[in-house]
Phi, psi and omega in degrees: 000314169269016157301314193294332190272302183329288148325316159314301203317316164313316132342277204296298175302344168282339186298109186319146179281166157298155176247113189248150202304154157282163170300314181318296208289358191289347191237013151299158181242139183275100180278135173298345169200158192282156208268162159223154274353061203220154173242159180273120160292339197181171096298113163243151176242116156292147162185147183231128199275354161300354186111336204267106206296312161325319171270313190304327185301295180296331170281304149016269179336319209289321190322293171301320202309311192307336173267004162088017163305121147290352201185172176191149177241126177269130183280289186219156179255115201247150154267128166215112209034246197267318192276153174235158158218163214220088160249131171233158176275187205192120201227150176252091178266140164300000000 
């Protein structure tokens, strides 16, 4: 029996959290195309091993807020078995 609670509990702690926005990354803006007269800061790749495109989007987001990004653009959305991953550029607009 304490093999058993031992493996969950193990089980539950390896288990990814949701990935949630920094306040920085809450006030990027995600553009639908790509911007111009905007400069490029960066390339992130998000990726979420649960599947969820959405958090692979926010670990993205958080990634730019940490390079001093107004905003991001997703290039592309990849599935690979379960995990997603979310690359995009990372942009500084006025």
């Amino acid at each position: 029996m304490k093999k058993i609670i031992f493996l969950l509990l193990a089980v539950s702690c390896s288990s990814n959290r949701p990935q949630q926005l920094t306040e920085k990354a809450k006030e990027l803006e995600i553009y639908p195309q790509k911007p111009k007269d905007c400069r490029v800061v960066g390339k992130v790749v998000g990726v979420n091993e649960s599947g969820s495109v959405e958090l692979a989007t926010n670990d993205a987001l958080n990634q730019a807020a940490e390079l001093k990004a107004t905003g991001l653009f997703v290039n592309q959305e990849i599935p690979n078995g379960q995990k997603r991953s979310v690359h995009a550029t990372a942009y500084e607009c006025d």
